[in-house]
C-alpha positions in Angstrom: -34.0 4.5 14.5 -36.2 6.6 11.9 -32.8 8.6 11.1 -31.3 5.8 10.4 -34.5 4.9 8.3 -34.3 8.1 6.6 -30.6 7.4 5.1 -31.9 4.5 3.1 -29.8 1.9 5.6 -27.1 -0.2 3.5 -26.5 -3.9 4.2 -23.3 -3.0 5.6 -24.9 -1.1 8.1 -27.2 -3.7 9.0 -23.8 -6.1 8.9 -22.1 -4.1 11.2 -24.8 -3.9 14.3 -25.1 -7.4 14.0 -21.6 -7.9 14.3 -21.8 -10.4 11.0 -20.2 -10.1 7.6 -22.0 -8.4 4.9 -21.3 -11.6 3.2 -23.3 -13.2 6.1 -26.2 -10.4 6.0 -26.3 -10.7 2.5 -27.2 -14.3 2.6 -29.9 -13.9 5.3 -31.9 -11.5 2.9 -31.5 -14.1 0.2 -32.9 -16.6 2.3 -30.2 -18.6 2.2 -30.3 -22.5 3.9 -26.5 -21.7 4.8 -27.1 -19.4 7.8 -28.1 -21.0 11.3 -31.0 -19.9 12.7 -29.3 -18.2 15.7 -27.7 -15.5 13.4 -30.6 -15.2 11.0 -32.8 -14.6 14.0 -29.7 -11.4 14.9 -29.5 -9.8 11.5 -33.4 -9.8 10.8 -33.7 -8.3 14.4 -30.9 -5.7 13.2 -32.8 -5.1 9.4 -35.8 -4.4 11.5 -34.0 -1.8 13.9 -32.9 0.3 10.8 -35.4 -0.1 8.9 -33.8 -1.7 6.4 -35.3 -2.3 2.9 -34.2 -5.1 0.1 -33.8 -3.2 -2.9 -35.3 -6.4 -5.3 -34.8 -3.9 -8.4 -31.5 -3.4 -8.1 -30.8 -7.1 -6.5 -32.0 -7.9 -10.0 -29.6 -5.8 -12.0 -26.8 -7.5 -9.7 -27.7 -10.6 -11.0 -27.6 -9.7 -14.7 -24.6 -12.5 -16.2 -21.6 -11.3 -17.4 -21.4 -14.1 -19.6 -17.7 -15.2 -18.8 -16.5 -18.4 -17.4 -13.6 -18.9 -15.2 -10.8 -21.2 -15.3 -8.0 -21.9 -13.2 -5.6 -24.8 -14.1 -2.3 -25.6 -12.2 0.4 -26.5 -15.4 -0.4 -24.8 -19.1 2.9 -26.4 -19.9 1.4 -29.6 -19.5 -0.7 -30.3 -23.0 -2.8 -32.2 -21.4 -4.4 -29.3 -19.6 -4.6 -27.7 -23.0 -6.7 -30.1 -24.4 -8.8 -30.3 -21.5 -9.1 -26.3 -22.3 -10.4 -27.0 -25.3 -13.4 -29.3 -24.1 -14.7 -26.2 -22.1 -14.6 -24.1 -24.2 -16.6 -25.8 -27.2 -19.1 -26.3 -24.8 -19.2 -22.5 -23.6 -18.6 -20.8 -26.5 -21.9 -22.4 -27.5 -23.6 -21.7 -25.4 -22.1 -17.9 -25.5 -19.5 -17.9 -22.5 -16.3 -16.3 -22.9 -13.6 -18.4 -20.7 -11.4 -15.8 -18.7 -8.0 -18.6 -18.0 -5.4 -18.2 -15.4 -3.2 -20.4 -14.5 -1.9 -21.0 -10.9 1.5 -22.8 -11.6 0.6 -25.0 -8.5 0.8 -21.6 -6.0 -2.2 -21.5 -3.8 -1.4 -17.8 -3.5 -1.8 -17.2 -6.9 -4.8 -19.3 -7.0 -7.0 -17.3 -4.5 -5.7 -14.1 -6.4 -7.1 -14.7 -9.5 -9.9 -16.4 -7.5 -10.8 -13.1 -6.3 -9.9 -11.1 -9.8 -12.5 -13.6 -11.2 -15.3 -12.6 -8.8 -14.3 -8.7 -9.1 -14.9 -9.5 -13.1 -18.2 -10.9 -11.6 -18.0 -14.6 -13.8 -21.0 -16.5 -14.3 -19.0 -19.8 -12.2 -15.8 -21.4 -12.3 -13.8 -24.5 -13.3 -10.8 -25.1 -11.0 -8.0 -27.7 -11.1 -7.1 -26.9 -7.3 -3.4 -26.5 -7.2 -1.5 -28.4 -4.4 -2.0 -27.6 -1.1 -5.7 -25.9 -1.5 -7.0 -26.3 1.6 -11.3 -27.4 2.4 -11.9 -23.9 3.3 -10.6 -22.3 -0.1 -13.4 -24.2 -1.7 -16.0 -23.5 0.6 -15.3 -19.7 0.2 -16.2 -19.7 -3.3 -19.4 -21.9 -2.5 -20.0 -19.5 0.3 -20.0 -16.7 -2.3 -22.9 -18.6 -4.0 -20.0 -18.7 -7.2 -21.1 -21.8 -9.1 -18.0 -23.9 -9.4 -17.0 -27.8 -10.7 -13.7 -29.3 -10.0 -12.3 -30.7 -12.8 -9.2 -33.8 -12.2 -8.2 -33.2 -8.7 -11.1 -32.4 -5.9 -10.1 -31.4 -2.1 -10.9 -33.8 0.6 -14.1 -32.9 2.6 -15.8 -30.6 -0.5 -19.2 -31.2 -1.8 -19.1 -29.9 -5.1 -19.8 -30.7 -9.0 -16.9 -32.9 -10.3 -15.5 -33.9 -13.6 -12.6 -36.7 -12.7 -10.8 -39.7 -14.2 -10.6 -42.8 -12.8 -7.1 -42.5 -11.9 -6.8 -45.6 -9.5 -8.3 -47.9 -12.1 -6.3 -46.8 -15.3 -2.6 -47.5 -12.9 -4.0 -50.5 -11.7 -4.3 -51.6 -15.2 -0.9 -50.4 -16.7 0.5 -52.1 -13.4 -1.4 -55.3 -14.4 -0.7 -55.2 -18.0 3.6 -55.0 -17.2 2.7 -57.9 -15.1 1.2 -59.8 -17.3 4.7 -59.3 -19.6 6.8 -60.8 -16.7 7.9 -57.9 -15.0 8.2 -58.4 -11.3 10.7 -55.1 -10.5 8.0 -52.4 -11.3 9.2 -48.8 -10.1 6.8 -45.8 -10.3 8.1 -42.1 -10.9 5.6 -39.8 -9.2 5.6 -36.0 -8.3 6.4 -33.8 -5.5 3.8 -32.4 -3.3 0.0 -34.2 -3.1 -3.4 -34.4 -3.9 -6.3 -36.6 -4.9 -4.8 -37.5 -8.7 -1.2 -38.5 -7.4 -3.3 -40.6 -4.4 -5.2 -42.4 -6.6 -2.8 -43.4 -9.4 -0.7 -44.6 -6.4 -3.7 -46.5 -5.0 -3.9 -48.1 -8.2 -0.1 -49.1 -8.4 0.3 -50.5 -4.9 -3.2 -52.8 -5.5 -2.4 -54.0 -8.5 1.1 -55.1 -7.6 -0.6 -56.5 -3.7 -2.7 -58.6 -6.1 0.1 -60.4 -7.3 2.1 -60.7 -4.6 4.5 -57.9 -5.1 6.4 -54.6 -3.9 6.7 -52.1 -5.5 10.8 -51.9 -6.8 10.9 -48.0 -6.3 8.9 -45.0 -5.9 10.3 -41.9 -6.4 8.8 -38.2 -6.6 10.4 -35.9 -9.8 9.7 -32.5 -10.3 6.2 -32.3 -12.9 8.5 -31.1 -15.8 10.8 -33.1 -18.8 13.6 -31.5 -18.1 13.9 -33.1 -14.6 12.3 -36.8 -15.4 15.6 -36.9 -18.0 17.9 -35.7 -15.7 16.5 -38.7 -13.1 17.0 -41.5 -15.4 21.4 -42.0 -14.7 20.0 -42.2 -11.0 16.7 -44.9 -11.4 19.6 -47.0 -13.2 22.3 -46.9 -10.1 19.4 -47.8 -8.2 19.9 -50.8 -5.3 17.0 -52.8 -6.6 16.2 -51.9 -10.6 13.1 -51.9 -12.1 12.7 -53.8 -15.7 9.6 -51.6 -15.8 8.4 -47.7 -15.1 5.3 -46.6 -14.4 5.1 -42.6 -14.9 2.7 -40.3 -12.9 1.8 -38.7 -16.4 3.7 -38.7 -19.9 5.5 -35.1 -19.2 7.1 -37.3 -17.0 7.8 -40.4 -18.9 8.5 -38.8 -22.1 11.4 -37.0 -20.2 12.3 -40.0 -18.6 12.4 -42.0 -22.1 14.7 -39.2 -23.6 17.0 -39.6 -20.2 17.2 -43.2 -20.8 17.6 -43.1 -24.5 20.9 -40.6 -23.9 22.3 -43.7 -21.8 21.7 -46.2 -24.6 18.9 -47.9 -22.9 17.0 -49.5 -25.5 13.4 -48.8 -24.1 10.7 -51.4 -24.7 13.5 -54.2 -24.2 15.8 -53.5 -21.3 13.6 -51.4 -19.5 9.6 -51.1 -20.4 8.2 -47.5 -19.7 4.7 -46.6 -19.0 3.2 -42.6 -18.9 -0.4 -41.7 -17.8 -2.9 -39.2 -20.1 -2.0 -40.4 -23.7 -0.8 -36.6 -25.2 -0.4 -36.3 -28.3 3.6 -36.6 -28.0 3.9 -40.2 -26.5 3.2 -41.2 -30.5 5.8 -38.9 -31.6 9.0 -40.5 -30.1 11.1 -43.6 -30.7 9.7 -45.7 -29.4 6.0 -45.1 -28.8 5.6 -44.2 -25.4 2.4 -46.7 -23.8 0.0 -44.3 -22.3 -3.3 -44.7 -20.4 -5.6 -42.6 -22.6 -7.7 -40.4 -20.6 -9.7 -38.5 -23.6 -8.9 -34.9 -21.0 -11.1 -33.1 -24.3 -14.0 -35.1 -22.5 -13.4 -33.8 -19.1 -13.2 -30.3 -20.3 -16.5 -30.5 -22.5 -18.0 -32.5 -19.4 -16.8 -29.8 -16.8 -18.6 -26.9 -18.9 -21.5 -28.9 -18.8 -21.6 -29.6 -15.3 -21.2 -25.9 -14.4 -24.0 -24.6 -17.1 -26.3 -27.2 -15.3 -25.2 -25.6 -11.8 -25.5 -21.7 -13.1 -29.2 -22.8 -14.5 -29.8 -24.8 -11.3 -28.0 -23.7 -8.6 -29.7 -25.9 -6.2 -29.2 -29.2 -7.4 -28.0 -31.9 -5.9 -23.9 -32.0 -7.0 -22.6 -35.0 -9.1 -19.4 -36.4 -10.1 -18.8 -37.9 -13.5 -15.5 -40.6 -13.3 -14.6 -41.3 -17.1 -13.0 -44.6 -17.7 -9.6 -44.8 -19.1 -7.6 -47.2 -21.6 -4.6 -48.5 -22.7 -2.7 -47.4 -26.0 0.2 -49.8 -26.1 3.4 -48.6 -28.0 6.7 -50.4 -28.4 8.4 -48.4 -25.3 6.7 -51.9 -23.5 7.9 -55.5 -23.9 8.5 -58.6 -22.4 11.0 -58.4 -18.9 14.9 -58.3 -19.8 17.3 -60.1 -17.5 18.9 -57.5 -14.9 22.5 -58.1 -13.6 23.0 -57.6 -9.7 24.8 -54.0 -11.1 21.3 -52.9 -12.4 22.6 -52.8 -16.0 20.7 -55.1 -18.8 22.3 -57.8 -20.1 
């Protein structure tokens, strides 16, 4: 044991003859609540066999701040994700954070690679818009690494960690309610392919608000998140079985494609079929007609993100919290009242 001693034992050595990861060891000599007492009680029992000796000096230079930010978003094609962007980084910049981006493009793999790129560059915390598919256990890595970390519009079932959200469920429930309100009884929704907590909750919100009056939904149908595909779905949403005089959209990359699609078959949008798109971009004021958004201010959730995550770097142990920011509706002309449908599905 003293030669041991005498080589200065490492944490990995003291990781190894306790059969733990140094990740593990690590966290005992921090005194870290995260450990059970079982295999606290084995690595202090090994730190004590070698001899081993926390080096507080250097711990200390370890914990310098590199004074960069991550953050991971799943769509930089989409502008709303842009905008949100821009939120964090007024707030970091002024506080003197440089934001390091990546973006995932919805691939878990890519995800945990620039996950662990970020922690090699040693960043001060991270803001992640999980990609689909992240799984519990990829966010409780990066808590387990004692990384500070928010998630920002989407957050994975069974995490417990700082939040910056919309309230999805209550802003579809309200564009449902508001075609409703016009006489539209045939409301479809166009949503995306694969899952997670945003698409959930703006379905929640579409499927309650139609319950509350009595209705089914006319369609749902999942589109590929890009323009290009929402147009080329339109000639099918019109051959449809059961047409909708109204479409709700997931997002407005979604319904501005679809609103070009339908505007290539003459539709006349607003008064044979009333179109509805989700986050209020810029764009859904630039076509013919408007498009009607929910405005989700995503500027806000970046801005409220950073702050969330300075407030966890500062004070790592507080309690997490979750700010929902309420959404409203910008009405354009691509609403109006409900047109006639033939049994064919084509407007009178």
């Amino acid at each position: 044991m003293k030669g041991k001693a005498a080589k200065q034992a490492t944490l990995l050595d003291v990781a190894q003859k306790a059969g733990v990861s140094r990740a593990t060891a690590s966290l005992v000599v921090r005194k870290s609540p995260l450990v059970s007492e079982t295999t606290r009680a084995i690595v202090e029992e090994a730190m004590e066999e070698l001899g081993y000796v926390y080096n507080l000096s250097a711990a200390r230079l370890r914990a310098a701040r590199s004074r960069t930010v991550g953050a991971i978003v799943p769509n930089l094609t989409n502008p709303f994700f842009s905008i949100m962007l821009s939120g964090m980084e007024s707030v970091l910049e002024a506080a003197g954070l440089v934001v390091i981006l990546a973006n995932s493009s919805e691939d878990t793999h890519k995800q945990a690679a620039f996950i662990r790129r970020m922690r090699e560059h040693a960043v001060d915390g991270l803001i992640i818009c999980p990609a689909k598919g992240t799984t519990t256990e990829q966010i409780r890595n990066i808590q387990d690494w004692n990384l500070p970390v928010v998630q920002a519009l989407r957050v994975v079932a069974d995490t417990r960690t700082d939040y910056s959200g919309i309230d999805y469920r209550g802003g579809m429930a309200a564009a449902t309610h508001r075609l409703i309100a016009l006489g539209h009884r045939q409301i479809g929704f166009v949503s995306i392919e694969g899952h997670h907590s945003a698409e959930a909750a703006r379905l929640e919100g579409f499927r309650s608000a139609l319950a509350e009056n009595g209705l089914a939904p006319a369609f749902i149908v999942e589109c590929e998140t890009n323009s290009q595909a929402a147009r080329a779905l339109a000639p099918a949403l019109l051959r449809l079985p059961n047409p909708a005089s109204a479409i709700a959209c997931f997002n407005d990359v979604i319904g501005l494609g679809l609103h070009r699609g339908l505007v290539d078959l003459g539709v006349r949008i607003g008064k044979e079929v009333s179109l509805f798109g989700f986050d209020d971009v810029p764009e859904a004021d630039l076509v013919s007609p408007g498009l009607s958004s929910v405005s989700t201010d995503p500027h806000g959730v970046g801005e409220r993100a950073a702050r969330l995550l300075l407030r966890r770097i500062a004070e790592p142990d507080t309690p997490a919290e979750a700010v929902i920011a309420p959404t409203s509706i910008v009405e354009r002309p691509s609403i109006g009242p409900a047109a006639s449908l033939t049994t064919s599905g084509r407007r009178d």
